[in-house]
DRENZATI-734967 format. One record per residue (C-alpha): chain; x, y, z. Coordinates in steps of 0.25 Angstrom, whole numbers, plus 2048, in hexadecimal, padded with zeros to 3 digits. Layout:
BEGIN
<chain->A; c1->X; c2->Y; c3->Z> .
...
% end
This chain:
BEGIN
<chain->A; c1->327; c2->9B3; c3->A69> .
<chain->A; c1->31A; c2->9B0; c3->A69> .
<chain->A; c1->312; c2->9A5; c3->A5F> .
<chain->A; c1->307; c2->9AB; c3->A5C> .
<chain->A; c1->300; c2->99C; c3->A57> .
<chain->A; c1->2F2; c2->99B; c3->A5A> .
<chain->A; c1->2E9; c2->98E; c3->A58> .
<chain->A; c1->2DD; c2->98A; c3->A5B> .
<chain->A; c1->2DB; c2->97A; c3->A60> .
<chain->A; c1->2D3; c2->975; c3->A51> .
<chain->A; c1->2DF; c2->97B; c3->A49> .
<chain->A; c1->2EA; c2->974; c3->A51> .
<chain->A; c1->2E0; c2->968; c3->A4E> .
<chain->A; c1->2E1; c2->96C; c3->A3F> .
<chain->A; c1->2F0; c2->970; c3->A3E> .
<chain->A; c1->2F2; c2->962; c3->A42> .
<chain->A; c1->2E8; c2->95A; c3->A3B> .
<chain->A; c1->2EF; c2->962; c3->A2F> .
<chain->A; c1->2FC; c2->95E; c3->A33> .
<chain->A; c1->2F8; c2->94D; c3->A34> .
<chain->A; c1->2F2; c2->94F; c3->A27> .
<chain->A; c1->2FF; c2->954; c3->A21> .
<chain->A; c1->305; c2->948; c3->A29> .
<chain->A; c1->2FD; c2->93F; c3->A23> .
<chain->A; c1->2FF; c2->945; c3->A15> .
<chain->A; c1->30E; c2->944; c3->A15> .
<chain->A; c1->30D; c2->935; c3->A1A> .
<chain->A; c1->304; c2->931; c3->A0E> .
<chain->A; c1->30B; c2->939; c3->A04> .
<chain->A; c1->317; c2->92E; c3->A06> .
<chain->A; c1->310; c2->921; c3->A05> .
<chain->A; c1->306; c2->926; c3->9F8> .
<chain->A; c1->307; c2->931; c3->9ED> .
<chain->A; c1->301; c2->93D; c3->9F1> .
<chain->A; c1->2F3; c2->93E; c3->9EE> .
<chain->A; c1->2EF; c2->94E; c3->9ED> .
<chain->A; c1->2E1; c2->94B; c3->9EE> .
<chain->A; c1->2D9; c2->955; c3->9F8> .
<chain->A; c1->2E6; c2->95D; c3->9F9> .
<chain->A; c1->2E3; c2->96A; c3->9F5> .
<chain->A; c1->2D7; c2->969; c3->A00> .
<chain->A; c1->2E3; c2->969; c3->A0B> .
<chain->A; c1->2E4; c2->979; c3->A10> .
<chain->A; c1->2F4; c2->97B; c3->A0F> .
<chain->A; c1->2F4; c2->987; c3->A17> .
<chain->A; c1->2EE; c2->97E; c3->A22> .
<chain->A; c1->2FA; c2->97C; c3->A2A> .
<chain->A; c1->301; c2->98A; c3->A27> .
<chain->A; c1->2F7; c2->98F; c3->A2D> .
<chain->A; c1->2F5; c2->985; c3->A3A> .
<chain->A; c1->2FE; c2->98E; c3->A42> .
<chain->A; c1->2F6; c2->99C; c3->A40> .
<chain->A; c1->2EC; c2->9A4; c3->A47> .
<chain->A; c1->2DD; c2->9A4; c3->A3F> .
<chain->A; c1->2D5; c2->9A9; c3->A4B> .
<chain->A; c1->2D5; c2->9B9; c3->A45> .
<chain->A; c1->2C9; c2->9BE; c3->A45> .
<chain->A; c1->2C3; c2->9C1; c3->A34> .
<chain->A; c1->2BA; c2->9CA; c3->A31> .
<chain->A; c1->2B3; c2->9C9; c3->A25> .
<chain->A; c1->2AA; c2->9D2; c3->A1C> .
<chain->A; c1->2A9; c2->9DA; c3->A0E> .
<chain->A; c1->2AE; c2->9E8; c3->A0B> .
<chain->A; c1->2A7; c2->9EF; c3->9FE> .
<chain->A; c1->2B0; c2->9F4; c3->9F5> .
<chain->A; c1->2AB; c2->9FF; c3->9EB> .
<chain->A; c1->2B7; c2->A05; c3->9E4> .
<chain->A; c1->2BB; c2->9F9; c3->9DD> .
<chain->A; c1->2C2; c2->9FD; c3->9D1> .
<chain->A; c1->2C1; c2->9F3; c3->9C4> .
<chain->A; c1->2CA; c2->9FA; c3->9B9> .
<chain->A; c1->2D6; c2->9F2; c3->9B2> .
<chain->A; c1->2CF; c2->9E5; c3->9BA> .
<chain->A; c1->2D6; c2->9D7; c3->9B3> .
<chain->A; c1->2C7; c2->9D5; c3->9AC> .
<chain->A; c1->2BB; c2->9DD; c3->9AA> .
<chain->A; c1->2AD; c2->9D7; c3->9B0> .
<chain->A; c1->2A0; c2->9D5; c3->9A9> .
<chain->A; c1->293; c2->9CE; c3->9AF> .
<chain->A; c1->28A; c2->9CD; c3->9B9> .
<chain->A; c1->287; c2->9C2; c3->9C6> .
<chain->A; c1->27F; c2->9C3; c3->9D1> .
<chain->A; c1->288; c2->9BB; c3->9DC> .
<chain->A; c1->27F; c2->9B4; c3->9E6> .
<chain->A; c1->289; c2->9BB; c3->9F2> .
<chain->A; c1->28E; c2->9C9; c3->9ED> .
<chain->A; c1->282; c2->9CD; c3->9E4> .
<chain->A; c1->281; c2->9D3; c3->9D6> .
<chain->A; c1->28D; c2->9D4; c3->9CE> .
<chain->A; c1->28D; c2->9DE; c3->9C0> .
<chain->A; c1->29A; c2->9E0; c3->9B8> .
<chain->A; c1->29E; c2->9E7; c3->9AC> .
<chain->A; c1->2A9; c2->9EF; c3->9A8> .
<chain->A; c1->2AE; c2->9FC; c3->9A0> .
<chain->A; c1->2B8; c2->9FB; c3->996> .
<chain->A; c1->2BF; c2->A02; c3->98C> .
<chain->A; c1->2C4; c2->9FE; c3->97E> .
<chain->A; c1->2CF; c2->A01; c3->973> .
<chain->A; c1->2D2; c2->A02; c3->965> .
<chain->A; c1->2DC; c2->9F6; c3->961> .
<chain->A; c1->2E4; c2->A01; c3->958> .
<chain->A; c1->2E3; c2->A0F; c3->955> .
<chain->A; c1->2DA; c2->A14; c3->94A> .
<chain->A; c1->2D5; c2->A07; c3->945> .
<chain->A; c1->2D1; c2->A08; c3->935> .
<chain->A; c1->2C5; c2->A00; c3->932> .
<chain->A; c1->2C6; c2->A04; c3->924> .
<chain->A; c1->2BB; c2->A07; c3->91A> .
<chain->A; c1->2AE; c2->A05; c3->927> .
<chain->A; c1->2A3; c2->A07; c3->91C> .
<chain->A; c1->2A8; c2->9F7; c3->919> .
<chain->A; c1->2A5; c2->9F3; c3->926> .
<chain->A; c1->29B; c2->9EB; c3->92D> .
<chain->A; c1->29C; c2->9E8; c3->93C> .
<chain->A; c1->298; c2->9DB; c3->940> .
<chain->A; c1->297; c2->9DB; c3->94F> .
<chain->A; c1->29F; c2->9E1; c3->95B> .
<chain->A; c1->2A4; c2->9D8; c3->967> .
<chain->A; c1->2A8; c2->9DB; c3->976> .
<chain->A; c1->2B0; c2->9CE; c3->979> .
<chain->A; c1->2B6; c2->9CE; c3->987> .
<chain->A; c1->2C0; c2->9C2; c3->98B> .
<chain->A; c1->2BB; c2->9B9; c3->997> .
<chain->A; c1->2C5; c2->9B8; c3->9A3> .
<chain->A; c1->2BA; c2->9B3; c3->9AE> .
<chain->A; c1->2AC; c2->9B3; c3->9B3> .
<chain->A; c1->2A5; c2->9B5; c3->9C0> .
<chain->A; c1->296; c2->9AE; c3->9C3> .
<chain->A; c1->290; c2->9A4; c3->9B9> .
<chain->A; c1->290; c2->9A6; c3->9AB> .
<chain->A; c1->286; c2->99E; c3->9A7> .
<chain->A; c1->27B; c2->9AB; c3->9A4> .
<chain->A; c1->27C; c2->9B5; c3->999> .
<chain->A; c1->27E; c2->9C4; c3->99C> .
<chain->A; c1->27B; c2->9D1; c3->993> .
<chain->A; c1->287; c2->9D9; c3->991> .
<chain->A; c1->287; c2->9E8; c3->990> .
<chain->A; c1->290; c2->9F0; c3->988> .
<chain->A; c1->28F; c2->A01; c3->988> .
<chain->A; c1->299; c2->A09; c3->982> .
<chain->A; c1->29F; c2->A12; c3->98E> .
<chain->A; c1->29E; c2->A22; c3->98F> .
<chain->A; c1->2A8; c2->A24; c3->998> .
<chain->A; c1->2B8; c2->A24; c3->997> .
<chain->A; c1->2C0; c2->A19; c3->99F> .
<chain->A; c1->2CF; c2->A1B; c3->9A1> .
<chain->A; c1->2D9; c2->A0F; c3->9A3> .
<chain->A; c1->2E1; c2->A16; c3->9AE> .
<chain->A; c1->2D4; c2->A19; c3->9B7> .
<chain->A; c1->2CF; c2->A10; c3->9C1> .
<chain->A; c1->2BF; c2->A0C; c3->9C0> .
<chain->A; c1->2B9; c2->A06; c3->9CA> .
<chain->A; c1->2AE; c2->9FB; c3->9C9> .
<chain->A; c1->2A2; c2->A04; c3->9CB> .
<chain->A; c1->2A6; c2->A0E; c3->9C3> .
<chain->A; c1->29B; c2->A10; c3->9B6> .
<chain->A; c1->29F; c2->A16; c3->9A9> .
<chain->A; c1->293; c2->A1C; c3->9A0> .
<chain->A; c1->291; c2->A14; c3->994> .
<chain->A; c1->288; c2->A16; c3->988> .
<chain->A; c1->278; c2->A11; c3->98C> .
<chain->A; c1->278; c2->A06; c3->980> .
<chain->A; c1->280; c2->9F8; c3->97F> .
<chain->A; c1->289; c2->9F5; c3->975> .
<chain->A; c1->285; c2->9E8; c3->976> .
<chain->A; c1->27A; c2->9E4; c3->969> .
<chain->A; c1->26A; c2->9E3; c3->970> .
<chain->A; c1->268; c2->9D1; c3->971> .
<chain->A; c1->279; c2->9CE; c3->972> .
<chain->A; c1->27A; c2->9D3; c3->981> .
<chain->A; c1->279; c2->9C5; c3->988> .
<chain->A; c1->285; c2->9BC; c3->986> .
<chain->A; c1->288; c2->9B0; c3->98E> .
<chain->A; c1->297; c2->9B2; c3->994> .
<chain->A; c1->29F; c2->9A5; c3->990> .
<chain->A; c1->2AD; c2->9A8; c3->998> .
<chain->A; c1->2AF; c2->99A; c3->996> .
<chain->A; c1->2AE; c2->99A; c3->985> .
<chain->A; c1->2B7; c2->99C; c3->979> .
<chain->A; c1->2B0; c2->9A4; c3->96E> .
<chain->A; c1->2B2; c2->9A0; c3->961> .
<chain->A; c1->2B2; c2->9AC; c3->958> .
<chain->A; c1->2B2; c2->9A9; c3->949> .
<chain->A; c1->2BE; c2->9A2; c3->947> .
<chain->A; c1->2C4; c2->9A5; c3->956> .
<chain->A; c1->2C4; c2->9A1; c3->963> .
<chain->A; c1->2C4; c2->9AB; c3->96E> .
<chain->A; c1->2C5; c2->9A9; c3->97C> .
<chain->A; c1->2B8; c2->9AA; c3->984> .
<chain->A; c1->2B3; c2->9B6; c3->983> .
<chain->A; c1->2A7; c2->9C0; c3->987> .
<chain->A; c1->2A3; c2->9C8; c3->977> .
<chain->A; c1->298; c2->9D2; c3->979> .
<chain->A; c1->293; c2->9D7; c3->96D> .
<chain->A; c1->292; c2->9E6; c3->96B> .
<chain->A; c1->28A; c2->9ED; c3->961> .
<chain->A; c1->290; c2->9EE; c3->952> .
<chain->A; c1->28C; c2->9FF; c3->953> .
<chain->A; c1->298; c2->A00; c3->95C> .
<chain->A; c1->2A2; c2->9F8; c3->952> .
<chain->A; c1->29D; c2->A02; c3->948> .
<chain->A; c1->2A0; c2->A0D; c3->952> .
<chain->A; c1->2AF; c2->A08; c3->953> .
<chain->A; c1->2AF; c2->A08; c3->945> .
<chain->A; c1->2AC; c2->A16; c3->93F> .
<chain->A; c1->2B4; c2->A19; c3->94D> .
<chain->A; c1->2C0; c2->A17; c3->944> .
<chain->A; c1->2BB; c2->A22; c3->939> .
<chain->A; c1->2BC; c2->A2E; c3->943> .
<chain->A; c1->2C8; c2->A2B; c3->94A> .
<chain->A; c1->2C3; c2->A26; c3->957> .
<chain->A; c1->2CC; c2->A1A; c3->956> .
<chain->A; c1->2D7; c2->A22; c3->954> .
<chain->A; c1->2DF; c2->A1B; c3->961> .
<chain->A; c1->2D7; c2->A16; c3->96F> .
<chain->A; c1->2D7; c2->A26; c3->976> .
<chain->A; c1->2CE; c2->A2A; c3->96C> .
<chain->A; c1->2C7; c2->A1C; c3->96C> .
<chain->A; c1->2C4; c2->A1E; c3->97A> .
<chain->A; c1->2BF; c2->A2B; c3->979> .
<chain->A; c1->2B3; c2->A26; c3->972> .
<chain->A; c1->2B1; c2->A17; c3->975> .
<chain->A; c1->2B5; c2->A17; c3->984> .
<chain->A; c1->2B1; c2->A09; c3->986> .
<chain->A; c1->2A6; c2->9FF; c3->98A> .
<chain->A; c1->29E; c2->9FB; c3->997> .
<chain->A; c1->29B; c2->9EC; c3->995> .
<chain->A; c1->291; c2->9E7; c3->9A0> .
<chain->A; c1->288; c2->9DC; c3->9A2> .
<chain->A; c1->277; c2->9E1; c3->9A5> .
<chain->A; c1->272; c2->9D4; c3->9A8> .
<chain->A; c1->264; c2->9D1; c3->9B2> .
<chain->A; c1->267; c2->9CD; c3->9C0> .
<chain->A; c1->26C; c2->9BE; c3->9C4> .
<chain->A; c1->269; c2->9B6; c3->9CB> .
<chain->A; c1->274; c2->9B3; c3->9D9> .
<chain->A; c1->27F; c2->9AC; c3->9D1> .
<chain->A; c1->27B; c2->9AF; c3->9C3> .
<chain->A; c1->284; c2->9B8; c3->9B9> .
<chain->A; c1->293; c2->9BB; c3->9B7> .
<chain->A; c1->29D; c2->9C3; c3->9B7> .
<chain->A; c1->2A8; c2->9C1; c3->9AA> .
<chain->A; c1->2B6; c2->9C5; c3->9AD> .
<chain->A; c1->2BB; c2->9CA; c3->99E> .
<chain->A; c1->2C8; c2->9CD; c3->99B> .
<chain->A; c1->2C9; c2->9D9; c3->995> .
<chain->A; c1->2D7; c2->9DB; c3->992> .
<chain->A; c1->2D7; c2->9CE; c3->98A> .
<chain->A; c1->2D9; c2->9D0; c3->97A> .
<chain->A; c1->2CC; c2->9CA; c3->978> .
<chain->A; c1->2C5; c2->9D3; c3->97F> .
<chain->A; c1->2C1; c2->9DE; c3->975> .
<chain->A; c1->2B6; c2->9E5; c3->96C> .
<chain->A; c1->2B6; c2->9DE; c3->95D> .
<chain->A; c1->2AF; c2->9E4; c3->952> .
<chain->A; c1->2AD; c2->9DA; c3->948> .
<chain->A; c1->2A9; c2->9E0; c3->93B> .
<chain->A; c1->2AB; c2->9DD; c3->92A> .
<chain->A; c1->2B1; c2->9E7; c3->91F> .
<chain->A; c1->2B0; c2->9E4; c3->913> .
<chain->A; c1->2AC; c2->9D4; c3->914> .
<chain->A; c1->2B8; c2->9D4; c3->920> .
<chain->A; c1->2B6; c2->9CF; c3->92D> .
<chain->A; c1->2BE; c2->9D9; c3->938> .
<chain->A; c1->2BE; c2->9DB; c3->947> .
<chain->A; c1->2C2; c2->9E7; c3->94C> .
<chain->A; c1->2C4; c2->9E7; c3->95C> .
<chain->A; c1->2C5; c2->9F1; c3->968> .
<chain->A; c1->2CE; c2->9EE; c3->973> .
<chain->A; c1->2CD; c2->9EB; c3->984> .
<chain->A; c1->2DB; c2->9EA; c3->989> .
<chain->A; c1->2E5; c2->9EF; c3->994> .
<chain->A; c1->2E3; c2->9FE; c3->98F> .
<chain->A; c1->2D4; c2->9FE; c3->98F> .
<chain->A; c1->2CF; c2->A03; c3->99D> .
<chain->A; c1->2C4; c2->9FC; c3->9A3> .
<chain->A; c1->2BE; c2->9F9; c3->9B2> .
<chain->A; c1->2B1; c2->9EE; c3->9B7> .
<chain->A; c1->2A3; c2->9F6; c3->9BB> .
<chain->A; c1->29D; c2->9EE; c3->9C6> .
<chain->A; c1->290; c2->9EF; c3->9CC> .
<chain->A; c1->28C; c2->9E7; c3->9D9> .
<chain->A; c1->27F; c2->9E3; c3->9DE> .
<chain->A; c1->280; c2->9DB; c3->9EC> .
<chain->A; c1->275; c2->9E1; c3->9F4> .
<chain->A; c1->270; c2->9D5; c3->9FE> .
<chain->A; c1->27B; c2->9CD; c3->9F8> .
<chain->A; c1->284; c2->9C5; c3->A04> .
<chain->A; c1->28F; c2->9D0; c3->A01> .
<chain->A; c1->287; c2->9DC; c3->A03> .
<chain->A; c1->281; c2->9D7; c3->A0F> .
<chain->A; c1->290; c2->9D4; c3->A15> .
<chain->A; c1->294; c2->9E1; c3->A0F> .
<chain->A; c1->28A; c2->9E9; c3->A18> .
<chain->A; c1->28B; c2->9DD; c3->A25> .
<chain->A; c1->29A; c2->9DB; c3->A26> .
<chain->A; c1->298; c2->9D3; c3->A31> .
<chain->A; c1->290; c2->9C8; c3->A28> .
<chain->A; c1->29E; c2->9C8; c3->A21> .
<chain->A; c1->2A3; c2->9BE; c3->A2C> .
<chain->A; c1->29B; c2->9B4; c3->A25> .
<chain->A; c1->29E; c2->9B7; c3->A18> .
<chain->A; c1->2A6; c2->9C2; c3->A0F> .
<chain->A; c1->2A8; c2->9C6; c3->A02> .
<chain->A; c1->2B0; c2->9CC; c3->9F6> .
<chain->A; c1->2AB; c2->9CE; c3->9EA> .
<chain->A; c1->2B3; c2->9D6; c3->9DE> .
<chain->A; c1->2B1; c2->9E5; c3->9DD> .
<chain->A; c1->2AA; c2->9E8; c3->9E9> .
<chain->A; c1->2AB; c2->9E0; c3->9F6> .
<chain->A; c1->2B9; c2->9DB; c3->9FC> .
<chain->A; c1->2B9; c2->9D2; c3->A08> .
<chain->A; c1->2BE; c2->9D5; c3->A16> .
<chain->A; c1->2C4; c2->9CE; c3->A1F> .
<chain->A; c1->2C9; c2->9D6; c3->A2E> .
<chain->A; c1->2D3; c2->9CE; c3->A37> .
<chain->A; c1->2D2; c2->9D7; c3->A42> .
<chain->A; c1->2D8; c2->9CD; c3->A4C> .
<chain->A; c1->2E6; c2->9CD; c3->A45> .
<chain->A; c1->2E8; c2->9DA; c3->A4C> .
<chain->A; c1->2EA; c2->9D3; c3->A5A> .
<chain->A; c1->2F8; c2->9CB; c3->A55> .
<chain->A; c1->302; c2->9D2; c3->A5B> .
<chain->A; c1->309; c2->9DC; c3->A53> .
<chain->A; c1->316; c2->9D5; c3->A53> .
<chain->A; c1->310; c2->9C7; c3->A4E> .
<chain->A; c1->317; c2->9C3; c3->A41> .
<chain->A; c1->30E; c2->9BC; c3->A38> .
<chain->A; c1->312; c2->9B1; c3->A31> .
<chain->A; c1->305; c2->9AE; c3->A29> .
<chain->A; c1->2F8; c2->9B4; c3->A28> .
<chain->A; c1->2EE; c2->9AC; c3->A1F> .
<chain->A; c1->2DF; c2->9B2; c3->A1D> .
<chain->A; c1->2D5; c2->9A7; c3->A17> .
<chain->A; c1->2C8; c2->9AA; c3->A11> .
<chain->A; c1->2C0; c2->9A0; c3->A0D> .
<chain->A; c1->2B6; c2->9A2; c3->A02> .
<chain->A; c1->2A6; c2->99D; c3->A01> .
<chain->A; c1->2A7; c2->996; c3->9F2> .
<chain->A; c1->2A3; c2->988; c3->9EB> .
<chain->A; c1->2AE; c2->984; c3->9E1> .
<chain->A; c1->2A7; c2->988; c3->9D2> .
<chain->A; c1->29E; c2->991; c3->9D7> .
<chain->A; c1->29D; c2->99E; c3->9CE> .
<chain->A; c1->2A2; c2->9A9; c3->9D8> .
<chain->A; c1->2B0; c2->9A3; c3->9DA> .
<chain->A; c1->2BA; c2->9AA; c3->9E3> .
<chain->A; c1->2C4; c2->9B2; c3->9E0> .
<chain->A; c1->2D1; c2->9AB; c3->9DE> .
<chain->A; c1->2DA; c2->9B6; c3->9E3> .
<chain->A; c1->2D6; c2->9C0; c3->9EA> .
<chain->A; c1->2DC; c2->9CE; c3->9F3> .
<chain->A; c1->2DD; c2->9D0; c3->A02> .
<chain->A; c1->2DD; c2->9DF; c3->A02> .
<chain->A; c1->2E0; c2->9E8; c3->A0F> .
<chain->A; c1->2E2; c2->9F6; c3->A15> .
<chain->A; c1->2F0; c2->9FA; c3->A14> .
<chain->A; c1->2F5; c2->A06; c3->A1C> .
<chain->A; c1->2F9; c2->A12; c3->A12> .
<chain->A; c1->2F3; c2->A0C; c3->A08> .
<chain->A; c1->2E4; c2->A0A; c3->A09> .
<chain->A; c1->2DB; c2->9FC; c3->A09> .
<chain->A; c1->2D9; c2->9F2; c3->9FE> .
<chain->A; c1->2E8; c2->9F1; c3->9FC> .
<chain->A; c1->2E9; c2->9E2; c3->9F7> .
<chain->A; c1->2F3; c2->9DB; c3->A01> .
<chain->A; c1->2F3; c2->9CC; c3->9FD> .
<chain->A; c1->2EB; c2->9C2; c3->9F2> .
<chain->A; c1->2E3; c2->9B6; c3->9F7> .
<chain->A; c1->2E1; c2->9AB; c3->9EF> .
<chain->A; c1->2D5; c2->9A1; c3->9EE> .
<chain->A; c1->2D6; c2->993; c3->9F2> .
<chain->A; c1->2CA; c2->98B; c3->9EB> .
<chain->A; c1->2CD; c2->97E; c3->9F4> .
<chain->A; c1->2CC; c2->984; c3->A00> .
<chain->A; c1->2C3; c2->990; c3->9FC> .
<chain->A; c1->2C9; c2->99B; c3->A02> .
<chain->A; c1->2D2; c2->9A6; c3->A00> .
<chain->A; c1->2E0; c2->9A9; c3->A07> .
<chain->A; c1->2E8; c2->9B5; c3->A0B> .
<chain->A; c1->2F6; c2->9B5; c3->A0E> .
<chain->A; c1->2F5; c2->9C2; c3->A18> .
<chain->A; c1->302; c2->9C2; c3->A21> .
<chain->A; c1->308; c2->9CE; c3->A1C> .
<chain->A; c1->2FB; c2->9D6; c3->A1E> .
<chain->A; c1->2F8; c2->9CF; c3->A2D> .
<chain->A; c1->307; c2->9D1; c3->A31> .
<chain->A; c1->306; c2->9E0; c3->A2D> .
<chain->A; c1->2F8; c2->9E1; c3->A35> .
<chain->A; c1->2FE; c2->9DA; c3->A41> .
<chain->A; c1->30C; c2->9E3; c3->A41> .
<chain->A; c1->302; c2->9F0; c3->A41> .
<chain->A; c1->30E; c2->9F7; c3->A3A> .
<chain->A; c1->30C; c2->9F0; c3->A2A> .
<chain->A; c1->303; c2->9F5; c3->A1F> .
<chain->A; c1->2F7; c2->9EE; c3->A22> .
<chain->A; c1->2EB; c2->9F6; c3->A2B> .
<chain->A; c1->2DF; c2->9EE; c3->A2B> .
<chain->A; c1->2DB; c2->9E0; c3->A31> .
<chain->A; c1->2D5; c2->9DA; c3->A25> .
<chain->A; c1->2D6; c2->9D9; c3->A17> .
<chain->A; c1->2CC; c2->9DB; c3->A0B> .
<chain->A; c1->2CA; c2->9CF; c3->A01> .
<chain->A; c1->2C6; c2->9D0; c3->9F3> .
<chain->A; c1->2C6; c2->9C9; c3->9E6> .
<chain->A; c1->2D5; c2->9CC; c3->9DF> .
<chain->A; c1->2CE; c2->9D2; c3->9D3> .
<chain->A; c1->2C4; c2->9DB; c3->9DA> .
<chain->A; c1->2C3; c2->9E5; c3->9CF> .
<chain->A; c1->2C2; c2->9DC; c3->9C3> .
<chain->A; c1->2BB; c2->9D0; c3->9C8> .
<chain->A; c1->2AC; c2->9C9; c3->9CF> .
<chain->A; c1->2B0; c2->9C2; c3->9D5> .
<chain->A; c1->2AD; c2->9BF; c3->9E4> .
<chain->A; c1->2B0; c2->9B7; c3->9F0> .
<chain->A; c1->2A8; c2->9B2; c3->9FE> .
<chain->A; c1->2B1; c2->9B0; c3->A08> .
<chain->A; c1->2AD; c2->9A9; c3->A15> .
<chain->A; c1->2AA; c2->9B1; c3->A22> .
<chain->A; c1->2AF; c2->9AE; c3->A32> .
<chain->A; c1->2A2; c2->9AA; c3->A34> .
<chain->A; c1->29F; c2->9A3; c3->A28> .
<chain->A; c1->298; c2->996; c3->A29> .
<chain->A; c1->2A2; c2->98F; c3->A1F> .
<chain->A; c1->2AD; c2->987; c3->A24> .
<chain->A; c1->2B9; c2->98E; c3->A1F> .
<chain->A; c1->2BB; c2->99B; c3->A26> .
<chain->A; c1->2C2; c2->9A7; c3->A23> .
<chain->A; c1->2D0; c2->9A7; c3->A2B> .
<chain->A; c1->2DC; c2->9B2; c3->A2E> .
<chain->A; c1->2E7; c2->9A8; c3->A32> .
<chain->A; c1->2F3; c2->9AE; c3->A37> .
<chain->A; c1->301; c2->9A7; c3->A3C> .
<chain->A; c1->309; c2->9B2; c3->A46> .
<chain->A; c1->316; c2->9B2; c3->A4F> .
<chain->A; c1->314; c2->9BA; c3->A5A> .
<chain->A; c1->321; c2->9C2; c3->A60> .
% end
């Protein structure tokens, strides 16, 4: 048998200084309490992976993605940005909505007056700064949508020309981060659009020719809304992108109205049943993606992902020369990440290392990578994959994998990771521990 453990002179240097230090450690600890300070700073993974091989040769760069599909995501996105590495960022988002109960009776209408209309739309998140106002859009949509088909992210639907929303109440100031106190309630933060009174009205006589009758014959005629942001272009590292929970109860139309000297709300529903999917648009032409994107080999400085259009790729082409009846003990892929704590643009705090897989095609998700804030980088538990590759026998066939936010379809969010080549200290790293038979 045959140890495969290969290490250069300045990691034996590091496996020992690592291991006085923990020497030193256990000594203090019993003459004084332990004092955690600076603890979380020490790498725990250090000395597991002091015995192992991180000399494989990385390849790094970006693969477009263009069939990203954005139906039945956790949230629906809304907002603009114009991100200083990636570009221009537009999102909106189709959606259907539904009678509360069958054939509603709003009893005598000629005793009604409708007071105003509201599209409120529960908060979960934001991406960018949302310190600027944007105009929101809402058209009335001419097309079906269907909740067991898949939509992709550039699919458009044709709406109606005009905005529901009233001419001068466009611009709102997003506040993910605010109560709304509502008469005498308080609801949780909250987007609430308002809509023109006409279409109250319209859901109203609806209920005096049968159109109401149950949500199949709803649908027929009021297929849903196209909710959008048309705002001017920003400047790098203005705009937002709001991460709504449409599913959440609040999340509704509510027609508030009086009969009779009576104040009463009537609402329309966004839930589980409604089918609905994000439209993003991408503008990155000479943004640092695009360029890496056409130049791969500028990807060895930096790479990128970015949600609903660009995964990152990294190749390991050297693992091929362990010998094919190596067992692998541990396989650890590290990728640090280019971000300032409390910047706008955080990372993703998990994220997927996708693959091909034989029989089954590419983009098969085969492990989660979580986010380390301390030491800025993401990392991959990969021995199962690196075993299969280095057996030439298991499901995996290609050398590399493809990184992505977890949430591609229903999120913005985006992540630079450092290159080989980068001028940053923290590199990324394949690090592999082997017994060679």
């Amino acid at each position: 048998m045959k140890n495969q453990i290969k290490e250069m002179k300045w990691r034996r240097v590091v496996k020992l200084s690592a291991f006085l230090l923990l020497i030193v450690s256990v000594v203090a600890a019993c003459k004084k309490p332990e004092n955690t300070i600076g603890k979380e700073v020490y790498d725990p993974e250090a000395l597991l992976d002091a015995d192992g091989v991180d000399t494989f040769q990385l390849i790094t760069y970006c693969e477009l993605d263009d069939s990203v599909i954005s139906s039945g995501t956790n949230n629906v996105l809304l907002g603009s940005y114009n991100d200083p590495v990636f570009g221009e960022v537009d999102a909106g988002f189709y959606s259907q909505f539904r009678l509360p109960t069958n054939n509603p009776d709003f009893g005598n209408i000629g005793d009604i007056v409708v007071d105003s209309v509201v599209l409120s739309l529960e908060y979960d998140d934001h991406y960018g700064e949302v310190t600027a106002p944007q105009t929101y859009r809402v058209y009335r949509m001419q097309e079906d949508l269907y909740l067991d088909t898949l939509y992709y992210n550039f699919q458009d639907k044709l709406t109606e020309a005009t905005s529901l929303v009233p001419m001068g109440r466009e611009v709102i100031q997003p506040k993910p981060g605010e109560e709304v106190m509502l008469a005498n309630d308080t609801l949780d933060p909250q987007l609430r659009i308002p809509l023109e009174t006409s279409f109250g009205w319209e859901i109203i006589n609806a209920s005096q020719n049968g159109t109401l009758v149950d949500n199949a014959t709803f649908l027929e005629t009021f297929k849903g809304l196209y909710i959008t942001t048309e705002n001017g272009p920003w400047t790098q590292g203005e705009g937002s992108i709001l991460m709504l929970d449409l599913t959440d109860p609040q999340s509704l139309i509510t027609l508030y109205y009086t009969q009779a000297g009576e104040q009463k709300e009537y609402t329309l529903l966004a839930n589980s049943s409604c089918a609905y999917y994000n439209r993003l648009k991408f503008s990155n032409a000479g943004s640092k993606s695009r360029l890496v994107l056409d130049n791969p080999d500028l990807g060895m400085y930096e790479f990128y992902a970015q949600s609903g259009l660009i995964r990152a790729k990294i190749d390991f082409p050297s693992v091929k020369d362990i010998n094919s009846k190596a067992v692998v003990h541990r396989a650890i892929l590290y990728l640090p990440v280019s971000y300032f704590t409390g910047g706008e643009f955080f990372p993703s705090l998990v994220t997927r290392a996708m693959a091909d897989v034989g029989g089954v095609g590419d983009n098969v998700g085969i492990v989660e990578g979580e986010y380390n804030n301390t030491f800025k980088r993401y990392t991959f538990a990969l021995t199962n994959y690196v075993q299969d590759l280095v057996k030439e026998e298991g499901f995996a066939t290609e050398f590399g994998v493809k990184i992505a936010p977890y949430s591609f379809g229903g999120s913005t969010e985006r992540i630079v990771f450092n290159g080989p080549w980068t001028t940053n200290k923290e590199k990324p790293k394949l690090v592999i521990t082997y017994t060679e038979y």
